[in-house]
C-alpha positions in Angstrom: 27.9 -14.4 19.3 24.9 -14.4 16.2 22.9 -16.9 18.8 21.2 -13.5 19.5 20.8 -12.8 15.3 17.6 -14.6 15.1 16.0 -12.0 17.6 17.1 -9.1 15.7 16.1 -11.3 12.8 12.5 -10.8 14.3 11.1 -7.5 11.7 10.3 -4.2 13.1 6.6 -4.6 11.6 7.4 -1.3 10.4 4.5 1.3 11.3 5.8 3.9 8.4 2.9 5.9 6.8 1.7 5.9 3.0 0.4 9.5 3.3 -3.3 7.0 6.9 -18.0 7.0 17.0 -20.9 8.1 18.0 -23.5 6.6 15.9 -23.0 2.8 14.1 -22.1 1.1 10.8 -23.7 -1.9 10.2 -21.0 -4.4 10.1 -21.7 -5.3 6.5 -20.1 -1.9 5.4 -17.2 -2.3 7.3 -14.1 -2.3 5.0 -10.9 -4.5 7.0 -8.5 -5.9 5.0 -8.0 -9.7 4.4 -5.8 -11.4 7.4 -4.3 -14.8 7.8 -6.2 -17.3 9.7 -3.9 -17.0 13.0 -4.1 -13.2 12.4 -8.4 -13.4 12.9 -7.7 -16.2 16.0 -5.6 -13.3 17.4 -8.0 -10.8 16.7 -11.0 -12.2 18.5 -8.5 -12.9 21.5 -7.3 -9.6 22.5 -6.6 -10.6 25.8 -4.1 -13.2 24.7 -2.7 -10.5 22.3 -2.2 -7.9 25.9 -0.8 -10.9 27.9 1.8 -12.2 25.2 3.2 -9.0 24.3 3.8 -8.0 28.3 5.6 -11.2 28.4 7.9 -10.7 25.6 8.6 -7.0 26.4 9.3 -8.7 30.1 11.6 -11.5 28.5 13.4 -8.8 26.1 14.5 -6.2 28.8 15.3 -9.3 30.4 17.3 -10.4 27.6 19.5 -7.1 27.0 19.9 -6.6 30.4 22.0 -9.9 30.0 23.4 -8.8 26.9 24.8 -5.5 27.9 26.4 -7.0 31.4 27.4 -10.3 31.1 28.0 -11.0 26.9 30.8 -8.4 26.1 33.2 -9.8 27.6 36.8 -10.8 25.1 34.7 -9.7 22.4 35.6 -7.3 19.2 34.0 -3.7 21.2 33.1 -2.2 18.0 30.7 -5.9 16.9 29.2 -5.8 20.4 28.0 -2.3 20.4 26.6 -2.5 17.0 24.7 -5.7 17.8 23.5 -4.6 20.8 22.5 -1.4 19.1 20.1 -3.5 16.4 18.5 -5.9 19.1 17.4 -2.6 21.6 16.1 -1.3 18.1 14.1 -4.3 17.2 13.2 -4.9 20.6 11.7 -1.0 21.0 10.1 -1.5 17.6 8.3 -4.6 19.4 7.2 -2.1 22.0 6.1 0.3 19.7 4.2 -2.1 18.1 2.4 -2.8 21.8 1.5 0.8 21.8 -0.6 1.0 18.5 -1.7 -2.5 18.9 -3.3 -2.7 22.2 -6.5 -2.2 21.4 -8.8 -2.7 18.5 -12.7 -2.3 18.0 -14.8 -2.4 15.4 -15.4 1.0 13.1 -18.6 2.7 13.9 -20.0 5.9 11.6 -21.0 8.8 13.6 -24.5 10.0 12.2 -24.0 11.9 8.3 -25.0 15.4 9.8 -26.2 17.6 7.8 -25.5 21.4 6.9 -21.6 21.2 6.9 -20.3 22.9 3.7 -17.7 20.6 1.9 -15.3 21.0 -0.8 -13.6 18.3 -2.4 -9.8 19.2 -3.7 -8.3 17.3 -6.4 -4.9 18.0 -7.1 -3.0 17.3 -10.4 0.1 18.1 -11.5 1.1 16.2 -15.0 -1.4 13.0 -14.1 -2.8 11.6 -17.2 -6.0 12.1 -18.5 -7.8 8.8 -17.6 -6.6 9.2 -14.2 -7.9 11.9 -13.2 -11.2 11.6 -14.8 -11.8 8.4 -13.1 -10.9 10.5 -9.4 -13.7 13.4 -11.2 -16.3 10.8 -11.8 -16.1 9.3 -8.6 -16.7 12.9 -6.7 -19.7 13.8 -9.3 -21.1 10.6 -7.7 -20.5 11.7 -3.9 -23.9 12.1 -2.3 -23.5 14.5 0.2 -23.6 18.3 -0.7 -20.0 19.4 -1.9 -18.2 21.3 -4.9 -15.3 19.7 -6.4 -12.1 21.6 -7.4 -9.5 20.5 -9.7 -6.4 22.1 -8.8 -4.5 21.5 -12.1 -0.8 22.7 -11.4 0.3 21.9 -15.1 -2.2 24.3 -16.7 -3.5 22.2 -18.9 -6.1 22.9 -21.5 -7.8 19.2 -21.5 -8.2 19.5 -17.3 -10.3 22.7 -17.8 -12.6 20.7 -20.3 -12.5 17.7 -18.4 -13.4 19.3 -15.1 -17.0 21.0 -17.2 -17.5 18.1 -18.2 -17.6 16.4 -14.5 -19.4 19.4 -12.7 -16.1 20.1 -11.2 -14.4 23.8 -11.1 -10.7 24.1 -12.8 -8.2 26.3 -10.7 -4.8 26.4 -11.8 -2.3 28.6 -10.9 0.5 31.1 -12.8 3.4 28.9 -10.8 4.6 25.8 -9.2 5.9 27.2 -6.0 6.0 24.4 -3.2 4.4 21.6 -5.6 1.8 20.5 -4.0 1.4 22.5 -0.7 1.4 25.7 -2.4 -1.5 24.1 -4.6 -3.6 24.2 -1.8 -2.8 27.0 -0.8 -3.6 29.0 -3.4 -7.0 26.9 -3.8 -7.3 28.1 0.1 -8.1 31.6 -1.2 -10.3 30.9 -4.7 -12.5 28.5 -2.2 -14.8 28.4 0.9 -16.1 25.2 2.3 -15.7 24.4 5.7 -14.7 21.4 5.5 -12.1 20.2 2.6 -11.8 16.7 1.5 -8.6 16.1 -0.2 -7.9 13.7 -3.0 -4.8 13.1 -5.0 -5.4 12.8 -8.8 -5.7 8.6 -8.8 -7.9 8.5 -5.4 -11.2 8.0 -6.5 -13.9 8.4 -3.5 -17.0 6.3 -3.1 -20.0 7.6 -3.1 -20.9 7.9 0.3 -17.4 9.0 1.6 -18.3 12.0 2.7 -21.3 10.4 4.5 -19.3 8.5 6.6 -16.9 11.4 8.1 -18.7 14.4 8.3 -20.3 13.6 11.3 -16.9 13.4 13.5 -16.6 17.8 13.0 -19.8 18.1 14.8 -16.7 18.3 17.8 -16.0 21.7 17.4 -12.0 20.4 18.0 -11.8 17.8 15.8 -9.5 19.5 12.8 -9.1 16.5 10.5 -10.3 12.9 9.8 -8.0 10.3 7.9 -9.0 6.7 6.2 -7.6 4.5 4.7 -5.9 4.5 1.7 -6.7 1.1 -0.3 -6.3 0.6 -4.0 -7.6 -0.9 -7.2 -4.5 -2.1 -8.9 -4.2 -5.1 -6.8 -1.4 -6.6 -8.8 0.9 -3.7 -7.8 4.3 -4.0 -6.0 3.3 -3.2 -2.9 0.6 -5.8 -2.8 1.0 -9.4 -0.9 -2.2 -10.4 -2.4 -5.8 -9.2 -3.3 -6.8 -6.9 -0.9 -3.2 -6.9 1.1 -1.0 -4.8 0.9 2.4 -3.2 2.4 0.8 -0.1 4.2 -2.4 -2.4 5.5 -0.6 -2.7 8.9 -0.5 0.9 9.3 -4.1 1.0 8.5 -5.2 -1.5 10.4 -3.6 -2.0 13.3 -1.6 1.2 13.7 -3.9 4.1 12.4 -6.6 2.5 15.1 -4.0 2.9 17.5 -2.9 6.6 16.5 -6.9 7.4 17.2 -7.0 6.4 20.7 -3.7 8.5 21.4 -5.0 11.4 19.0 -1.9 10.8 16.8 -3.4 10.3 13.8 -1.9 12.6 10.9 -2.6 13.5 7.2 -1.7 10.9 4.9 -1.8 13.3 2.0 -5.0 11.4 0.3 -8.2 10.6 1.6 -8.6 12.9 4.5 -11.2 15.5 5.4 -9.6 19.0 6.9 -11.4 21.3 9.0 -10.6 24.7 6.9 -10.5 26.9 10.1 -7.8 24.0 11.6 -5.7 24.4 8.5 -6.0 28.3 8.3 -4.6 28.4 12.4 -1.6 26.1 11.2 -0.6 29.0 8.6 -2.0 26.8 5.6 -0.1 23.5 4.2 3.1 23.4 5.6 6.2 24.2 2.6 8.7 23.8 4.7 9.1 20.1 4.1 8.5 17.5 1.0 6.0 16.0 3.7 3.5 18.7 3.8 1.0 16.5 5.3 2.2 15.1 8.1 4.3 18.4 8.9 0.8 20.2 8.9 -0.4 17.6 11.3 2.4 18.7 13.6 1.5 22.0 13.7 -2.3 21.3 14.0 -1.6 18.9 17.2 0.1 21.9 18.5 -2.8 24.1 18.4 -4.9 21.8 20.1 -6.8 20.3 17.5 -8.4 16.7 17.4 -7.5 14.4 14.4 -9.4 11.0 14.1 -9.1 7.8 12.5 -11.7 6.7 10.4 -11.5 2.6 9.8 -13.4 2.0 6.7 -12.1 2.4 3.0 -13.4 5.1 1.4 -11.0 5.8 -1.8 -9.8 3.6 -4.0 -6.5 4.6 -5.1 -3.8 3.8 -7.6 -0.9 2.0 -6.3 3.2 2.5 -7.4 2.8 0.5 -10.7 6.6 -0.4 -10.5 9.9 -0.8 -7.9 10.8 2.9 -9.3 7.9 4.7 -8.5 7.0 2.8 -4.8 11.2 3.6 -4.2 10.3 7.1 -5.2 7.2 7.4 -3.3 8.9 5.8 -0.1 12.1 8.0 -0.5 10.1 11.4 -0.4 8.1 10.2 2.5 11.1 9.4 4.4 13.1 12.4 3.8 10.3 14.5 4.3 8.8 13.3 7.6 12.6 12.5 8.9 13.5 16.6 7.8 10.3 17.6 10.7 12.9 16.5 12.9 15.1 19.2 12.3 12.1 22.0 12.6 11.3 24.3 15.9 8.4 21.8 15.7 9.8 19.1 16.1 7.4 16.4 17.5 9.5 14.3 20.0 10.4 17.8 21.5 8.9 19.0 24.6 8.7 22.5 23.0 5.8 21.2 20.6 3.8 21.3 23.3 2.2 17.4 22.3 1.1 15.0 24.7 3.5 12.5 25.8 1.4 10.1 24.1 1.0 12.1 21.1 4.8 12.1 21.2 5.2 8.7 21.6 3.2 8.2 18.7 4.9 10.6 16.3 8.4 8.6 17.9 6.9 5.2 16.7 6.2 6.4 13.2 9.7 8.1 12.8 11.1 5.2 14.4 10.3 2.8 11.9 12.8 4.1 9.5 15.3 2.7 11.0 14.7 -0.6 9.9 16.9 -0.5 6.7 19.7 0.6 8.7 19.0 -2.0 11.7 19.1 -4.8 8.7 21.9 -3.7 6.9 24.1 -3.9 10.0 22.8 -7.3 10.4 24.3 -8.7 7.4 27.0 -6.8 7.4 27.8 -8.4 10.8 27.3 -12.0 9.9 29.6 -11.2 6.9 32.1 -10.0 9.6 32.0 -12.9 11.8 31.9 -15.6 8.9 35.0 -14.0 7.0 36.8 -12.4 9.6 35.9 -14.5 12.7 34.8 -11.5 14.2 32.8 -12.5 17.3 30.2 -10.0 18.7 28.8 -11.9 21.6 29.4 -14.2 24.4 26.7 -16.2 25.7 26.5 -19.5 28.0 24.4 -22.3 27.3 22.0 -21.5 30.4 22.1 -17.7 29.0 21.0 -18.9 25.6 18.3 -21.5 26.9 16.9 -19.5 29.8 16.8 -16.1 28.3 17.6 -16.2 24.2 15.0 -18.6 23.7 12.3 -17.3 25.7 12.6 -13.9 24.2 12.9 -15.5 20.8 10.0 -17.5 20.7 8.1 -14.7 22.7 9.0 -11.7 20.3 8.0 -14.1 16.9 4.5 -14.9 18.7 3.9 -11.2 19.8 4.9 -9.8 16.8 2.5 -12.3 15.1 -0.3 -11.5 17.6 0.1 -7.5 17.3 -0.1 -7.8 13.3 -3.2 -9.8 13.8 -2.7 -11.2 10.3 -2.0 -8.1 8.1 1.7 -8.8 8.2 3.6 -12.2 7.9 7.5 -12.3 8.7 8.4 -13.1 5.3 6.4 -10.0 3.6 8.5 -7.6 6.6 11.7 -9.1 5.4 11.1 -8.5 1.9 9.4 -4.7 2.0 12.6 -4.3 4.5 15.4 -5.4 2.1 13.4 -3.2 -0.8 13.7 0.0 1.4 16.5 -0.6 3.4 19.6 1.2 1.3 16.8 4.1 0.0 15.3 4.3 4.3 19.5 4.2 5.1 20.1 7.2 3.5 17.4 9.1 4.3 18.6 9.0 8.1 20.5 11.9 7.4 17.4 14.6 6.8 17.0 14.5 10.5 20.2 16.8 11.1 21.0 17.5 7.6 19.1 19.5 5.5 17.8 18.1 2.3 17.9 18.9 -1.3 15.0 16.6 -2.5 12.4 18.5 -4.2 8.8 17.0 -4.5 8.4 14.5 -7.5 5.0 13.4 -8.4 4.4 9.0 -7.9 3.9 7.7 -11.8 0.5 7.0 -12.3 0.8 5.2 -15.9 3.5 2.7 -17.5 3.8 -0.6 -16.7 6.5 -2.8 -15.1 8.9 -4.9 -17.1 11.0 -6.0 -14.0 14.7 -7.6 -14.8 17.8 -6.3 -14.3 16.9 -3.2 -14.4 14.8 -3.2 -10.8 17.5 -5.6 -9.3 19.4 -2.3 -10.0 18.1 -0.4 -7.0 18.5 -3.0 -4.3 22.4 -3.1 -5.6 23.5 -2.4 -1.9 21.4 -5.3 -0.5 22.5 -7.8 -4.1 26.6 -6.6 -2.8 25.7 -7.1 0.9 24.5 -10.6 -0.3 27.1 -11.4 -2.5 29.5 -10.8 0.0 27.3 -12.8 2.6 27.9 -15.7 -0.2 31.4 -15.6 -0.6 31.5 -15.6 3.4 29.6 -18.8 3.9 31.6 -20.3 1.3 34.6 -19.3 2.5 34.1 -20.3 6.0 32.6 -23.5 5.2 35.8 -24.1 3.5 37.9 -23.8 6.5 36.0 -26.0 8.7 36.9 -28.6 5.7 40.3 -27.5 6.3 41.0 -26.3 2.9 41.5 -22.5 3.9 42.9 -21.3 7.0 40.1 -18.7 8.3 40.2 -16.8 11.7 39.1 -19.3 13.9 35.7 -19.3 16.0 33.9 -22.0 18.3 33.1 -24.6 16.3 29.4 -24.4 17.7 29.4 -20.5 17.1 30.6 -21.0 13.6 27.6 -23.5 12.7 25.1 -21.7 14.4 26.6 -18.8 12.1 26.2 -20.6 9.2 22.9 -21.4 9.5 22.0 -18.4 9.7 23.9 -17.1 7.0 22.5 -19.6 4.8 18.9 -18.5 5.9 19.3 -14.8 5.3 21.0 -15.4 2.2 17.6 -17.5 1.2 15.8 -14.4 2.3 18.0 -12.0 0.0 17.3 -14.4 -2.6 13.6 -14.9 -2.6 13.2 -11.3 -2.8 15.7 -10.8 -5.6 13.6 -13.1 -7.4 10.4 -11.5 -6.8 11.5 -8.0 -8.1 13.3 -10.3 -11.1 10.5 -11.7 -12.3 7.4 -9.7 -11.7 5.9 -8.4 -14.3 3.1 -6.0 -15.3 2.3 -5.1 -19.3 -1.0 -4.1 -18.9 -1.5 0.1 -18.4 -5.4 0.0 -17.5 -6.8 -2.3 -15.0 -9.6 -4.5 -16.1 -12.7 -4.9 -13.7 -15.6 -7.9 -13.7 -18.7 -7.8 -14.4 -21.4 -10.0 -16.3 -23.4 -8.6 -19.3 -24.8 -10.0 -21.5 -23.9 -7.7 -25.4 -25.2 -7.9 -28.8 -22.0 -8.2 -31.1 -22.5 -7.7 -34.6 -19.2 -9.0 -36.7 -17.7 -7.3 -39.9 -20.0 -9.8 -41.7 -22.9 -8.0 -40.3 -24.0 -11.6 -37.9 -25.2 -10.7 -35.3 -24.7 -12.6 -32.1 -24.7 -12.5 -28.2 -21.9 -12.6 -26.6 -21.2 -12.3 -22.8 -19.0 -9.4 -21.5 -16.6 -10.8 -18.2 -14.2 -7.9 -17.8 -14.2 -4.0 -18.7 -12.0 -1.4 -18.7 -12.2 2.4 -20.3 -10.0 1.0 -23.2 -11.2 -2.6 -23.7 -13.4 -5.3 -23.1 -13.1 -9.3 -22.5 -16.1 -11.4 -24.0 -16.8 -14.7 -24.3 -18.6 -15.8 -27.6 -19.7 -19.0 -29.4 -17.6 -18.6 -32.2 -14.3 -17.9 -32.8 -13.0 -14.3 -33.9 -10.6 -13.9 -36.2 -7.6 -12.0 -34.0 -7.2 -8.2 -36.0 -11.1 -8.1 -36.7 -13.3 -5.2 -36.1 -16.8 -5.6 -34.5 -19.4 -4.0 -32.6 -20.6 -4.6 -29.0 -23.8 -2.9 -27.2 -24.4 -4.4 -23.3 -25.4 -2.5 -20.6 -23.9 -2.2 -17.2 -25.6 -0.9 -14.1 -24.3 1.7 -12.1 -24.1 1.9 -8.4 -27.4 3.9 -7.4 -29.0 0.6 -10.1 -29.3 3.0 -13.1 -28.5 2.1 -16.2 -25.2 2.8 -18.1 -25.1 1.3 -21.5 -22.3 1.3 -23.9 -21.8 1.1 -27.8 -18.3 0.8 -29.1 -16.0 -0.8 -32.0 -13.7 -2.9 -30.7 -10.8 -4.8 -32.5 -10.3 -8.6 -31.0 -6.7 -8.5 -30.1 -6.4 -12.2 -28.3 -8.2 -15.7 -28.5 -8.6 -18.8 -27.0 -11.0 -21.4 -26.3 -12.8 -20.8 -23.0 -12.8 -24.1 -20.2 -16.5 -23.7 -20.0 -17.1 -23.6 -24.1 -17.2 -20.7 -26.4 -14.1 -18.8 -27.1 -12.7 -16.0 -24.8 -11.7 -12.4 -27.4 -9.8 -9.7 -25.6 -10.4 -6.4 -27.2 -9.0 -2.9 -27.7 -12.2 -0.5 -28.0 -11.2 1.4 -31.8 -14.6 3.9 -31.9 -16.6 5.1 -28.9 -19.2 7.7 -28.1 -18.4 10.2 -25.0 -21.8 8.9 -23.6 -20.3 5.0 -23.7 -17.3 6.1 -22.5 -18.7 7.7 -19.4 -20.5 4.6 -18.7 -17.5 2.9 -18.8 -15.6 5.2 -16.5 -18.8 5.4 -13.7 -18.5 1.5 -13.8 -15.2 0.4 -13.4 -14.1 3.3 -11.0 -17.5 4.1 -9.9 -19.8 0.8 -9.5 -17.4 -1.4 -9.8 -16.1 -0.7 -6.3 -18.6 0.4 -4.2 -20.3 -3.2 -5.2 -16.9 -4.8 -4.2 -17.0 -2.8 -1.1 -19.9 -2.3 0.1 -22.2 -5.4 0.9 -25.5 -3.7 0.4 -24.5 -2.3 -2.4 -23.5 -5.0 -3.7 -27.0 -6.6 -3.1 -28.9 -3.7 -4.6 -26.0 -4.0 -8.0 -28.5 -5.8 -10.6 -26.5 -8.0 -12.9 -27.9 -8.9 -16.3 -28.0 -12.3 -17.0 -26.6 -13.5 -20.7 -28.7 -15.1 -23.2 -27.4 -18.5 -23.5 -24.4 -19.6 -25.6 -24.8 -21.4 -28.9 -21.1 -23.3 -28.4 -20.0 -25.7 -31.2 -17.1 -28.4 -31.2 -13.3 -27.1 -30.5 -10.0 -27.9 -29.8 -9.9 -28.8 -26.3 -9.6 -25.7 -24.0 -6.5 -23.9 -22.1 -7.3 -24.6 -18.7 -5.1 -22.0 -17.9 -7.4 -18.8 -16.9 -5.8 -15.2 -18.1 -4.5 -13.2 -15.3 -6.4 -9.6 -15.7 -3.2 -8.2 -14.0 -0.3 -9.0 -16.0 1.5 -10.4 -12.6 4.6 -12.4 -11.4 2.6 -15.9 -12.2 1.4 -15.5 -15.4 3.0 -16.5 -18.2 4.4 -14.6 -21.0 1.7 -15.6 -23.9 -1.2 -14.9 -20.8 0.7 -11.3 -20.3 0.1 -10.4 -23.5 -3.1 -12.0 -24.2 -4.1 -9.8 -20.7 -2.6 -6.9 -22.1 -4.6 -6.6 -25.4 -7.9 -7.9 -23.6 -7.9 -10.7 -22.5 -10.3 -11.8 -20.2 -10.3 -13.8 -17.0 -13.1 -15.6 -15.6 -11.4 -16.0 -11.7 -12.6 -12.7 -9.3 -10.0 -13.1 -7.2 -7.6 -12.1 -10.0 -9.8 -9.3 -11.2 -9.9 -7.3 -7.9 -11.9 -9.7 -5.7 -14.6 -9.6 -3.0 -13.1 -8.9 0.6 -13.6 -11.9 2.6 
């Protein structure tokens, strides 16, 4: 029976979307995210990659050619089909995967050409302030020729003053009539360019973004170019680690994949439209919550090329909680699902797609199916522990010639297809967080829907608990139940109960893995119990040296570690009383090299003794002039990134080198460095000491260099 659970065991690596060459980039400006060590043996061994997934794809049809003939036999009808039903899911999802991960090659630019008219469109609906004045700052700094529109939906009086203040035109509108979609829209008509680059509020482009794509619409067909979407909150909780996150699969190994198959659609952010392309498709789509990928659809049917560009070149804002990445994943679901449903449909041979354009639209739609594909998996071993259902026979020469071949096969190619930007573990865990809301949305592809377009939360911060177990509650009962049904049949092979009996080899097999998917249900309980995020801004490293002048009027130099538009982290010689007011004047340089100083009044809200002498003050900036506070914004979400990203920027980012501190005798340190996102690992007093400014001297934890 549940021998053949561990294959279904073996994730989807699901290839769902965030809504993601002629001339060269140097290497050093190519942007990949961080993989395991196997993941870069696999990557410079693509020939290993091609001959291990044949194999396994060999060994799996194999495998369930076995399974459907010779393994139903005196078993429960409904258990069989269902099982069955989950392993030809996982073991198409594994040949998905071989689709999109054939082939890889380094990303190239095609030559900045110049002459093409661009527009950049920022749209904002009730987005704070600070949000989307970073995303403004960042296209003031864009180097190629463009205008920048913010499209403010909520008609607000402070967008129209920021927007003069960034160079950037307001246009609002006198409704809300298809959210987002109808924002653009309308923008459509009160703008020209001929090429749009659009950016949600919190994505804030580089400075040579437009650079790097407007050379691929020299091809009269190409209608659209997508990046990647990467982000500068890299504590958030879709993040593995720094630089990893949930979508970077579909980035990396999938996106590349969409190009060769000229699959690729709008990911909603980061994305550079050909206006005429959009114009033929009758505008955004409204038909759907999914207006990008359902305007994709429509442009594929036309004839128009999309590419993939593989280089980051928009720092965005991940889902700062469990709500808002539920949310987020819920409307992309039901909205690309709901395409289904459409005269358009892409699987359907009336689209008038490629076959390989509708294989790759299949594989992305697929993918949804993993929630559902999981569920029935522990709903299963819950049947056959506590009710002795048994959905499989197998022989010992069935299990050892073809279950363990596959098995072992089907982990390896997985492994080898991901190339590092996935690990089992994280696919289990982003797999039980959107199983139930995934599950559901299954339906919009013959039902209609009723979800309207809610805006992703871009502020708040994430207190964790009970209340975010509270959306995995179907998973937490599945579990529960999954408990009570180990115990229980543990209990009758002690012979204290009298359970339905099952082979005594089937039952410990069963048991086992029980135990090990209860372990999985349990690590990621824990993980959504305990993270935690206080702080609302993120902090980002630098090292200047600042002039501090106390409330005594001493003056002293300090060295600035960490900024942010509301707060600084310093390390000084003395310590500062915690509640004080003083004054700080450093300069920070920006990304062309120029100088950006800053004068503020800041109030010293943590302290501590620093490992390497001095003491470390977080701050909360009290007083600042609008000039200051531009600096501060250009740095963090202007400098601050395209240093991180960019190598020769990096080289060409001077860094001012602090005066020498005068450190006197102290109680001996915290070793302890503060995390400068408020995460799982950090512990209460460093959450609140990051929270109010405290400063951490580790890069890693402070949005870290790529390796």
């Amino acid at each position: 029976m549940v021998v053949v659970y561990l294959v279904a065991m073996i994730e989807s690596s699901p290839v769902t979307a965030g809504h993601d060459r002629d001339g060269h980039l140097p290497a050093s400006l190519a942007t990949k995210a961080p993989q395991t060590r196997a993941g870069r043996w696999w990557e410079r061994h693509p020939t290993a990659i091609r001959l291990v997934a044949v194999a396994a794809l060999a060994s799996g049809g194999a495998y369930l050619g076995y399974r459907l003939l010779e393994s139903g036999r005196r078993v429960d009808p409904v258990a069989f089909a269902l099982l069955c039903l989950v392993e030809i899911y996982n073991f198409l999802s594994l040949a998905f995967l071989a689709f999109f991960g054939w082939r890889w090659s380094e990303p190239s630019r095609p030559a900045a050409t110049a002459g093409h008219s661009a527009d950049i469109f920022v749209t904002t609906y009730d987005e704070p302030v600070q949000i989307v004045e970073a995303t403004l700052a960042g296209c003031a700094a864009v180097r190629y020729p463009h205008e920048t529109y913010l499209l403010d939906d909520g008609r607000r009086p402070e967008m129209a003053v920021l927007a003069r203040r960034w160079g950037a035109r307001w246009i609002t509108r006198p409704d809300n009539d298809h959210a987002k979609a109808g924002n653009i829209n309308h923008a459509l008509d009160e703008t020209a360019g001929d090429l749009i680059f659009c950016l949600d509020a919190d994505h804030v482009p580089l400075p040579d973004a437009l650079d790097a794509i407007v050379g691929y619409f020299d091809d009269d067909a190409v209608g659209l170019v997508q990046s990647p979407h990467d982000f500068y909150n890299q504590d958030s909780v879709q993040h593995y680690e720094v630089g990893r996150h949930e979508q970077s699969l579909f980035f990396e190994v999938v996106c590349p994949g969409k190009d060769r198959h000229n699959g690729v659609f709008w990911c909603g952010s980061a994305a550079l439209l050909r206006r005429a392309a959009l114009v033929a498709a009758g505008g955004v789509s409204t038909e759907t919550i999914a207006e990008d990928f359902h305007s994709t659809v429509k442009m594929h049917r036309l004839g128009w090329v999309t590419r993939y560009h593989d280089e980051v070149l928009v720092q965005g804002l991940a889902p700062l909680d469990l709500d808002g990445y539920l949310l987020q994943r819920d409307r992309w679901a039901r909205g690309n699902l709901a395409v289904l449903r459409l005269p358009e449909s892409p699987l359907s041979r009336r689209a008038g797609l490629s076959l390989r354009q509708r294989i790759s639209y299949a594989g992305n739609l697929y993918a949804y199916g993993a929630g559902a594909a999981r569920l029935a998996l522990i709903a299963l071993l819950v049947a056959t522990l506590a009710g002795g259902v048994l959905p499989a026979r197998m022989s010992l020469t069935g299990i050892l010639t073809l279950w363990v071949p596959w098995t072992v096969l089907a982990i390896t190619a997985s492994a080898a297809l991901c190339r590092g930007h996935l690990r089992l573990r994280e696919s289990s865990h982003y797999t039980l967080l959107t199983a139930e809301i995934f599950t559901r949305a299954l339906r919009c592809a013959v039902l209609p829907s009723r979800a309207k377009f809610k805006v992703t939360p871009k502020s708040g911060s994430d207190t964790a608990g009970l209340r975010a177990l509270a959306r995995l509650r179907v998973v937490l009962v599945l579990g529960a139940a999954l408990a009570l049904s180990l115990a229980w049949r543990a209990a009758s092979l002690l012979g204290w109960v009298a359970a339905r009996p099952l082979p005594t080899w089937a039952a410990a097999f069963a048991m086992v893995l029980g135990a090990w998917e209860l372990v999985r249900i349990a690590r990621s309980a824990r993980v959504v119990a305990r993270r935690s995020q206080r702080r609302e801004h993120v902090r980002f490293e630098c090292q200047a040296s600042a002039t501090m002048v106390g409330e005594d009027s001493e003056r002293d130099v300090v060295r600035v570690t960490d900024v942010a538009v509301c707060g600084v982290g310093i390390v000084a010689a003395h310590e500062t009383e915690i509640g004080s007011t003083i004054s700080l004047e450093f300069t920070l340089a920006g990304h062309d090299g120029a100088p950006l100083p800053v004068a503020a009044s800041v109030r010293v809200r943590s302290a501590r003794p620093d490992p390497e002498g001095g003491w470390r003050l977080g701050t909360e900036i009290v007083g600042i002039d609008e000039g200051s506070h531009e600096s501060l914004v250009r740095y963090c979400y202007v400098a601050y990134p395209s240093a991180r990203l960019r190598t020769q920027a990096r080289a060409a980012l001077p860094i001012s080198t602090p005066t020498a501190l005068r450190a006197r005798p102290s109680a001996a340190p915290d070793a302890r460095p503060l995390a400068v996102y408020s995460g799982a690992s950090a512990s209460p007093d460093q959450q609140h000491a990051s929270q109010t400014g405290g400063a951490a001297p580790d890069a890693r934890a402070i949005g870290a260099v790529r390796p």
